[in-house]
DOVOSE-660892 format. One line per 3 residues: number of its first residue (from 0); for each residue x, y negated, z negated of C-alpha. Coordinates in Angstrom, 3 decimals, decimal comma, always signed. Layout:
BEGIN
NUM	X Y Z ~ ...
This chain:
BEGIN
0	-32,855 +4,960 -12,462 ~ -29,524 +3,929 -12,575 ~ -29,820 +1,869 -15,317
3	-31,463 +4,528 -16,917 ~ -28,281 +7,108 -16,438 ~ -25,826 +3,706 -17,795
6	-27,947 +3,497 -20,859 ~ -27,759 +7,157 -21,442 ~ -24,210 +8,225 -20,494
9	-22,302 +4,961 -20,629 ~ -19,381 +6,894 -21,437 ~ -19,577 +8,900 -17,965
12	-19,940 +5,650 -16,455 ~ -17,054 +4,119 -17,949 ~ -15,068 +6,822 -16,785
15	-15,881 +6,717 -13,156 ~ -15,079 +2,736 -13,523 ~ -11,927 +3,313 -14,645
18	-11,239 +5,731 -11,726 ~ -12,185 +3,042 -8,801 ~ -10,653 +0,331 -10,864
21	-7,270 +2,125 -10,469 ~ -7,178 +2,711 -6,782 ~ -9,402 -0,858 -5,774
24	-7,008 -2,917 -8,250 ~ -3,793 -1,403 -7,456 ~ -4,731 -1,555 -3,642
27	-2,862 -4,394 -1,755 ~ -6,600 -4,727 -0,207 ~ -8,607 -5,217 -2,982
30	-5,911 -6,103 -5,610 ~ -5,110 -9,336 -4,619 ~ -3,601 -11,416 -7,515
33	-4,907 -14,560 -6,166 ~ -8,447 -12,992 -6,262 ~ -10,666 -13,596 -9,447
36	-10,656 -11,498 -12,401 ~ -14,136 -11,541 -12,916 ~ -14,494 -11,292 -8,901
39	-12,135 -7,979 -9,168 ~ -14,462 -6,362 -11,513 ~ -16,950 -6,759 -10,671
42	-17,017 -5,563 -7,767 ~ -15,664 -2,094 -8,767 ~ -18,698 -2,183 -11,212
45	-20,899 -2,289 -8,073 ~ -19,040 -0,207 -6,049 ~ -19,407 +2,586 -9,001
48	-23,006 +1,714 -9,264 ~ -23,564 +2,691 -5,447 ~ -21,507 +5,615 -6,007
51	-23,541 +6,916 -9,266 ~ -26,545 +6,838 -7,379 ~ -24,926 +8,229 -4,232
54	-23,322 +11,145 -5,957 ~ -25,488 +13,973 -7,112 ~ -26,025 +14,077 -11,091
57	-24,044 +16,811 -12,799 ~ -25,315 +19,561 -13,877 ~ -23,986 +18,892 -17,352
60	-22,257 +15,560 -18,136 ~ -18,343 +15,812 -19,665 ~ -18,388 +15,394 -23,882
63	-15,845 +15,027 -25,882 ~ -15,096 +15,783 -29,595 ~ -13,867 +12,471 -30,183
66	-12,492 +9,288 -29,114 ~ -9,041 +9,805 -28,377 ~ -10,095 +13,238 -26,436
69	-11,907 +10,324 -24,727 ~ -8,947 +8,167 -24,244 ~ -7,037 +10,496 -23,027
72	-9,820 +10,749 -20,123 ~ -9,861 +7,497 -19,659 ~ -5,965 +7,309 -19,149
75	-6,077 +10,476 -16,459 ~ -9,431 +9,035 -14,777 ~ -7,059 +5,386 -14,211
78	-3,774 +7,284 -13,426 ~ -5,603 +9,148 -11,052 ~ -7,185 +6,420 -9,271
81	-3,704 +4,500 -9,560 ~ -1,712 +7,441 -8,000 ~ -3,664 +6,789 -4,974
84	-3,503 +3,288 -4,953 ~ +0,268 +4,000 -5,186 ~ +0,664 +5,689 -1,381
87	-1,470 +2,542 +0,085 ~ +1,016 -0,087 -1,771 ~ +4,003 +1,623 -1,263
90	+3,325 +2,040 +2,583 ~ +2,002 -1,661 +3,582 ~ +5,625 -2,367 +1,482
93	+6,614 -1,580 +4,782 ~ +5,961 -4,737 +6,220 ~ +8,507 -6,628 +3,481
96	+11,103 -4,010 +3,862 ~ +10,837 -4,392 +7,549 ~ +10,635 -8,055 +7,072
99	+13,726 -8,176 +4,966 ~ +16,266 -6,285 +7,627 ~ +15,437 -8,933 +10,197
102	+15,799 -12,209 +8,015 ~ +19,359 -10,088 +7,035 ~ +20,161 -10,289 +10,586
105	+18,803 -13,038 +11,969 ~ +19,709 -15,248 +9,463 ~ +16,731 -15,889 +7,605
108	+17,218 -13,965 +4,082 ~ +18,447 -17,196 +2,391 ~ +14,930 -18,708 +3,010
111	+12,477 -16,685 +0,917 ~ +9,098 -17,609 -0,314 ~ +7,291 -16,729 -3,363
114	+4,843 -14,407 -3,083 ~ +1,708 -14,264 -5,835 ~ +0,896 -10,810 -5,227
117	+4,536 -8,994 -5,972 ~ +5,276 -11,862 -8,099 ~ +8,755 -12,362 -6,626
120	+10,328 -14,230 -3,769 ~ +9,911 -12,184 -0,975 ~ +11,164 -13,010 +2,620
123	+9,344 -15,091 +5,562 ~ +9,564 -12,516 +8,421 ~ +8,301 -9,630 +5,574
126	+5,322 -12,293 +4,549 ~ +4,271 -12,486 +8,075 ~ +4,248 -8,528 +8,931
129	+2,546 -7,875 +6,126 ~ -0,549 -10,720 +7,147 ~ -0,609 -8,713 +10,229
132	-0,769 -5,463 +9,025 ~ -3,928 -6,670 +6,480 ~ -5,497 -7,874 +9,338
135	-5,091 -4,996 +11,249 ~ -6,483 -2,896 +8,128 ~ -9,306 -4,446 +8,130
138	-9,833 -4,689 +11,776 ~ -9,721 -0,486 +12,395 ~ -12,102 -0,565 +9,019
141	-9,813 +0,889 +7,079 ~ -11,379 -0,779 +3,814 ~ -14,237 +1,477 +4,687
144	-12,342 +4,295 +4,750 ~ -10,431 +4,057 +1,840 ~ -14,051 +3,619 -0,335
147	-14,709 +6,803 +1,552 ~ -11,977 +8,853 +0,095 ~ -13,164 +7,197 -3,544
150	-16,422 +8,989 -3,064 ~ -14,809 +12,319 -1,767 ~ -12,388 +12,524 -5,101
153	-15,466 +12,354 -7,266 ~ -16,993 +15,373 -5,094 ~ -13,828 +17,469 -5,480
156	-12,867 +16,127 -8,494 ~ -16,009 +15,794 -11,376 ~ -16,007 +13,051 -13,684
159	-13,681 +13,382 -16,729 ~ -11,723 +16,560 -14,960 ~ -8,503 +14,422 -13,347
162	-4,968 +15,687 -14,090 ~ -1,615 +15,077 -13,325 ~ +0,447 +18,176 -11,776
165	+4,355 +17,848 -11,573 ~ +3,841 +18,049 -7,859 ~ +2,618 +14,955 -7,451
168	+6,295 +13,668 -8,166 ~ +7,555 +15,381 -5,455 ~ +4,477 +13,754 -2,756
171	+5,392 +10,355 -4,489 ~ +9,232 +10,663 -3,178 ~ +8,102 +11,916 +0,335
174	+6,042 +8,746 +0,521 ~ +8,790 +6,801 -0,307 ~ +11,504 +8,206 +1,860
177	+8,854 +7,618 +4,628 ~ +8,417 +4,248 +4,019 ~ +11,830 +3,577 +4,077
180	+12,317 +5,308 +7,678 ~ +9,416 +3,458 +9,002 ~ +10,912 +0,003 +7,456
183	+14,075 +0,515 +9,589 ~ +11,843 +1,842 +12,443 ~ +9,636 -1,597 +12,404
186	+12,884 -3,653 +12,610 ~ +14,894 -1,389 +14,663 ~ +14,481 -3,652 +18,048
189	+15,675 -6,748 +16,229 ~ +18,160 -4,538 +14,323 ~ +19,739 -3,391 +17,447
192	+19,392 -6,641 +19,552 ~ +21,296 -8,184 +16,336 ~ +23,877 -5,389 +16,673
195	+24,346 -5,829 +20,233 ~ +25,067 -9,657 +19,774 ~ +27,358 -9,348 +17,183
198	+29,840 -6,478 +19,580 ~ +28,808 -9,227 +22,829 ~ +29,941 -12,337 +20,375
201	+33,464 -10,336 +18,802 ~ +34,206 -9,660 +22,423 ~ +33,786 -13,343 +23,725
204	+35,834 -14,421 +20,510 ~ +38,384 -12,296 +21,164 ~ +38,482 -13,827 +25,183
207	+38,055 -17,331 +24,022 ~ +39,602 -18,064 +20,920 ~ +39,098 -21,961 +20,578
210	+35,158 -21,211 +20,467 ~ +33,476 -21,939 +16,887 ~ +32,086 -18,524 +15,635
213	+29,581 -20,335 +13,426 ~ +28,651 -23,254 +15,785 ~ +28,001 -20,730 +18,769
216	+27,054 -17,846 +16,757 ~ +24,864 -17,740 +14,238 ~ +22,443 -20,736 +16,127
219	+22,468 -17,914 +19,028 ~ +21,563 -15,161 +16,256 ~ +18,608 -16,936 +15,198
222	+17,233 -17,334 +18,757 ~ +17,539 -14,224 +20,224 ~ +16,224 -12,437 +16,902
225	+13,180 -14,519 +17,178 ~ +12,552 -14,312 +21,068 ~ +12,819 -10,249 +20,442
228	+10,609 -10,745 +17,098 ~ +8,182 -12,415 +19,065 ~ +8,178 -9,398 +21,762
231	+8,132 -6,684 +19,323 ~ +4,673 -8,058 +18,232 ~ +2,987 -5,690 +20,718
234	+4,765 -2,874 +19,410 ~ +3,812 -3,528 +15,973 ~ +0,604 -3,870 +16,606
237	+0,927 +0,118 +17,928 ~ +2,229 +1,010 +14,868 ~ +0,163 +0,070 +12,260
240	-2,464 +1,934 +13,926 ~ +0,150 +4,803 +13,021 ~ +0,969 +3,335 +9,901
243	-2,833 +3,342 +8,826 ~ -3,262 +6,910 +9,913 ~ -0,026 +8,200 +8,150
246	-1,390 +6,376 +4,515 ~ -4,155 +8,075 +4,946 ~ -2,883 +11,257 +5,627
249	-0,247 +10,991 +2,630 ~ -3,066 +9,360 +0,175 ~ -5,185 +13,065 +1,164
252	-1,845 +14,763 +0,078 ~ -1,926 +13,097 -2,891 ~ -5,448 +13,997 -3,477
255	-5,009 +17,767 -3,106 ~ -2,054 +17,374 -5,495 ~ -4,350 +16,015 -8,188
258	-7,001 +18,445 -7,464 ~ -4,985 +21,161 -6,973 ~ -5,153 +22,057 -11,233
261	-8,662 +21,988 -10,920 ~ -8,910 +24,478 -8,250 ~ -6,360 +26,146 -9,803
């Protein structure tokens, strides 16, 4: 049957492709540059297979009057998928930024790594977080959920029908302003331990004068900022759950933003 509606209306099928390519692909989840290409798509082909024969056929499928009326659709249909796929990047970002304050202070920000999926060198502490937080993802099934809210956009939004409002600029800087305060939230306790040390190590200085700042000091920076790393493991762990609820609630903003012309 499916194969059926493919051979038929390749063109609607093409479109709703396009649409799970963008979010999947631009997903830190799915969108791993290490992955295949070939692995990559197809798996959003099946993935759009299950969905066209879990969504109900349309009463009348989109046609255009030509093809670029149809490339135009095809641009919407991936910006709209990417759009999404923007809020779930942007937020597990989180991690790095995080990751980046506490190599600043501890000491480690000389000693970056390269990192296939940004493409750049990116910092040890950040690499780690971010391990975490995909593990964590996947362990409260958040994979699952995010295929979920595919499936809901092509109930609320049909096939061919995606647009981009101006407001979705304004969602896109709230969800970047957030991840910023949540950055400096994750490394606060190694931010402020750091902090404390350097006021505790100016004071000492100042009392003994003959001691080496960079003998004593930075080899004590770089122990206490991983002992309270280490500790601060726990709390992480408590706020990805947070962090995972929070994407999800800002990737649902960014839904009703794109849907918001339709209903309109």
């Amino acid at each position: 049957m499916e194969a059926e509606v493919i051979r038929l209306h390749l063109g609607y099928f093409l479109l709703m492709f396009v649409r799970v390519s963008g979010l999947l692909i631009s997903s830190p989840i799915f969108g791993r540059r290490n992955a295949p290409r070939a692995v990559k798509i197809g798996f959003c082909g099946i993935v759009t297979v299950v969905f066209l024969a879990a969504l109900p056929e349309p009463e009348a499928y989109p046609s255009f009057s030509g093809p670029f009326e149809y490339g135009l659709a095809l641009i919407r249909e991936l910006g709209f998928g990417v759009a999404m796929g923007f809020v779930l990047t942007t937020m597990f970002n989180v991690t790095m930024t995080a990751g980046a304050i506490m190599d600043y202070q501890i000491g480690y920000s000389m000693a970056n790594i390269y990192d296939s999926q940004n493409n750049a060198l990116t910092p040890i502490t950040g690499n780690l977080f971010n391990l975490m937080a995909l593990l964590f993802f996947l362990m409260y099934d958040g994979h699952l959920k995010l295929i979920d809210i595919i499936y809901r956009t092509f109930l609320a939004v049909p096939v061919g029908a995606a647009a981009a409002p101006a407001d979705i600029v304004w969602v896109a800087a709230e969800v970047m302003a957030k991840s910023f305060v949540l950055s400096v939230m994750a490394a606060m306790p190694v931010l402020a331990t750091g902090f404390m040390l350097e006021v505790a190590l100016g004071a000492l200085i100042k009392s003994v004068p003959q001691m080496n700042m960079f003998v004593v000091g930075i080899p004590l920076k770089i122990l206490v900022g991983l002992i309270v790393m280490l500790m601060s493991f726990g709390v992480f762990a408590g706020l990805t759950r947070d962090l995972f609820t929070l994407i999800f609630d800002y990737i649902g903003a960014m839904f009703d933003a794109l849907s918001a012309p339709l209903a309109g």
